[in-house]
C-alpha positions in Angstrom: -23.6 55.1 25.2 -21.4 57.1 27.6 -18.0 58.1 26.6 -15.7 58.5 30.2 -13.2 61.3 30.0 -10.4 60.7 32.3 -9.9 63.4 34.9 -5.9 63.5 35.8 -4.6 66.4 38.0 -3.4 68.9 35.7 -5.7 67.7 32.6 -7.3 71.1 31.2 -8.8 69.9 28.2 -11.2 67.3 29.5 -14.0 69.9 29.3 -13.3 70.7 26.0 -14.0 67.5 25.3 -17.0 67.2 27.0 -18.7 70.1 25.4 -17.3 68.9 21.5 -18.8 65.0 22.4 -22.5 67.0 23.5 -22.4 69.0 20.8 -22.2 65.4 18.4 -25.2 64.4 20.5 -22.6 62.0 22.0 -23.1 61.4 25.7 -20.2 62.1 27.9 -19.1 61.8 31.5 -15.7 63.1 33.3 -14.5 60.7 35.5 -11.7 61.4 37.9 -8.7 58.5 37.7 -9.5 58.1 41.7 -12.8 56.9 41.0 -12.0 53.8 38.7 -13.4 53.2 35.5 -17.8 53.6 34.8 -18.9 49.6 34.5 -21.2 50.6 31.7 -18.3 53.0 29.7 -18.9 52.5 25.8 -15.6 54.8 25.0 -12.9 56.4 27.4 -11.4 60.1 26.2 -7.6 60.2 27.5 -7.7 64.3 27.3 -4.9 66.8 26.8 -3.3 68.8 29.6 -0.5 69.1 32.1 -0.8 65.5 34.1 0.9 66.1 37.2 3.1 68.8 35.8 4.8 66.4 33.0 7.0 65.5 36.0 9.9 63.2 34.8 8.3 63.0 31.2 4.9 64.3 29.8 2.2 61.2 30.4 4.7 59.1 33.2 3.2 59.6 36.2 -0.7 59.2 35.0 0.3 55.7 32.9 1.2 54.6 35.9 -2.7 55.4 37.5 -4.5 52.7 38.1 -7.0 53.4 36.0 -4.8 53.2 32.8 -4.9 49.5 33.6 -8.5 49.8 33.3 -8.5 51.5 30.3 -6.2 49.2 28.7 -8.5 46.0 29.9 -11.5 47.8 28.4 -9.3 48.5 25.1 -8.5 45.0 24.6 -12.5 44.1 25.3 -13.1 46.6 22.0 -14.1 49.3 23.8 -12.8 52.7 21.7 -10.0 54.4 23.5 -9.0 58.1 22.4 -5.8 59.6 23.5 -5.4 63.4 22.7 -2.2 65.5 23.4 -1.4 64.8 26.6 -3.3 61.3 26.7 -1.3 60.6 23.8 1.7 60.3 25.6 -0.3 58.7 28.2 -1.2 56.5 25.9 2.4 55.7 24.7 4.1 55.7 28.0 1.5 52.9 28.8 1.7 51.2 25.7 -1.4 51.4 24.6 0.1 52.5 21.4 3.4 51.8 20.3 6.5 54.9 20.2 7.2 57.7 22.0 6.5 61.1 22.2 9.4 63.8 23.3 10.7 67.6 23.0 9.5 69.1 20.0 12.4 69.6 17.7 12.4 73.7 18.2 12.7 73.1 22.2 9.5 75.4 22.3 5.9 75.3 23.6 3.8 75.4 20.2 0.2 76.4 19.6 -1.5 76.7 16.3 -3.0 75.3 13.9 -1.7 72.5 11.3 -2.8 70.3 8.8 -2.8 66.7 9.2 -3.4 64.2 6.3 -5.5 61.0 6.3 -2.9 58.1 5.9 -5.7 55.6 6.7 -9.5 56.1 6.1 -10.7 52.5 7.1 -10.4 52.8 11.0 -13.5 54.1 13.4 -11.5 57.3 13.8 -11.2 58.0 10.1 -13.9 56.9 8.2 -15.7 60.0 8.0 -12.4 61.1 6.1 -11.5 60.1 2.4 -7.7 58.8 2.5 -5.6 62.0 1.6 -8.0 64.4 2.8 -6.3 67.2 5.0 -7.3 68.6 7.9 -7.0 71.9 9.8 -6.4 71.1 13.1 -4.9 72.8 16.8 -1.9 71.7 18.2 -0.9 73.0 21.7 2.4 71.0 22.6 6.6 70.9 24.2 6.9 67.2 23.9 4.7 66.5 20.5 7.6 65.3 18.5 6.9 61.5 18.1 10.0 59.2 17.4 10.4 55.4 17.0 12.6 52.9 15.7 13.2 52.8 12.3 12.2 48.8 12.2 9.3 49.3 14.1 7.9 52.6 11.9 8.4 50.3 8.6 6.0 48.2 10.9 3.6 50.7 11.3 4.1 51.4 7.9 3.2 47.9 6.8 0.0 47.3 8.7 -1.5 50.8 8.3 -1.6 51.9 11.4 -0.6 55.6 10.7 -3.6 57.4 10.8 -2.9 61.3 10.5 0.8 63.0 9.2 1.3 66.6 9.3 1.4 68.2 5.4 1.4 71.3 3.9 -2.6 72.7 3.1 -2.6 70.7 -0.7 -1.4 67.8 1.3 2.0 67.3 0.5 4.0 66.1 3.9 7.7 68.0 4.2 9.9 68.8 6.7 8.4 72.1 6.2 5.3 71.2 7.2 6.5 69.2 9.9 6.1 71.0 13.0 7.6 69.2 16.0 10.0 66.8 14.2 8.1 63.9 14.3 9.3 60.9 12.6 8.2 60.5 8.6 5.6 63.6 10.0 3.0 60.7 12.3 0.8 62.9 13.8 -1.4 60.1 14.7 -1.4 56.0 15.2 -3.4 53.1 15.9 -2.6 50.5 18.8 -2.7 46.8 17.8 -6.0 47.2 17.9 -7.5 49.6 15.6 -10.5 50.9 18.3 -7.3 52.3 20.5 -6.0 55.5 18.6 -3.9 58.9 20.0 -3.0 62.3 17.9 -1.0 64.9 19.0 -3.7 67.7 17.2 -6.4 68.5 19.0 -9.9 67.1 17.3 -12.1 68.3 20.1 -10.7 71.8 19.6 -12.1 71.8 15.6 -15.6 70.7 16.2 -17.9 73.3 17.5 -19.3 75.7 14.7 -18.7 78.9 17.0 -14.9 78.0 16.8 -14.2 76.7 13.4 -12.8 74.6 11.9 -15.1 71.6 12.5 -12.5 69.5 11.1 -11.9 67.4 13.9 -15.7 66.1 14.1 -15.2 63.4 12.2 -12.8 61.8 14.6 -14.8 62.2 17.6 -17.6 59.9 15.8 -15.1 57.4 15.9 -17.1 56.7 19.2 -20.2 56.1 17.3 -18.4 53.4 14.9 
């Protein structure tokens, strides 16, 4: 099993990624978008960053890459598809998964750490987690804020494909706790297909030992699942 993490100019968290899927015994290759999609890819990482500046809007220009059509033919094959940070708005400017992610309400640059409860615990990505658990994780973000339309949230809503919303540490979700504006607090969703998933927190960045939490290890075996 190799997991392919998607090299875009201006990604800067794809080794991060690298060392956190090792470190889970998880093999793991970094691929640059130029070079097409590994035939024998078990899981593809969509890692945070800066892809191509966040020209017109953060993710744009590297959905359009044409190895985001690959990655969205190997989704809907059932291979496991991440999208962190930055390859979560990929992942949303190409549809993968559904909404959009903009301008953190504050109009600021935010880094530190959250907590992010489970909404859903029986998806690849969260079934290390008990439904309600919280977790501490990184966020590192301008354009985290995730919005949608209200008919198509009470979708989301409906079929359980919310996976994480920022809370407060005992796990109750408020505006306070809320730190980008998000709508009803998502800081995390499935595609249509629940092997496709993106976050704005960063799980890779909470799972070695030397830099604790570890939180975020238990998404990353989503790969495993």
């Amino acid at each position: 099993m190799t997991v392919a993490i998607v090299q875009f100019g201006g990604s800067n968290c794809d080794r991060d990624a690298e060392q956190a899927l090792s470190h889970l015994g998880i093999d793991a290759e970094l691929v640059w978008h130029e070079d097409g999609l590994p035939d024998d890819a078990s899981g593809v990482v969509l890692p945070g960053g800066f892809s191509y500046g966040d020209y017109l809007r953060a993710g744009a220009i590297a959905a359009n890459s044409p190895i985001v059509g690959e990655v969205r033919e190997a989704a809907e094959a059932g291979t496991p598809v991440l999208g962190v940070c930055n390859g979560a708005q990929i992942g949303s400017e190409s549809r993968l998964t559904p909404g959009a992610f903009t301008t953190n309400a504050s109009a600021r640059f935010q880094c530190e750490h959250v907590h992010v409860r489970v909404e859903n615990a029986d998806t690849p990505w969260t079934q290390a987690y008990d439904e309600g658990a919280v977790l501490e994780l990184p966020i590192a973000h301008g354009e985290g804020r995730f919005e949608i339309t209200d008919d198509r949230m009470a979708a989301l809503n409906d079929e359980d494909r919310v996976l994480f919303r920022y809370c407060d540490a005992d796990g109750t979700v408020s505006d306070e706790a809320n730190p980008n504006g998000s709508t009803e607090n998502v800081a995390g969703v499935a595609g249509e297909r629940e092997n496709v998933a993106v976050l704005m927190p960063h799980p890779e960045r909470a799972s070695l030992p030397d830099v604790a939490p570890t939180d975020g290890q238990g998404i990353l075996h989503g790969f495993e699942n």
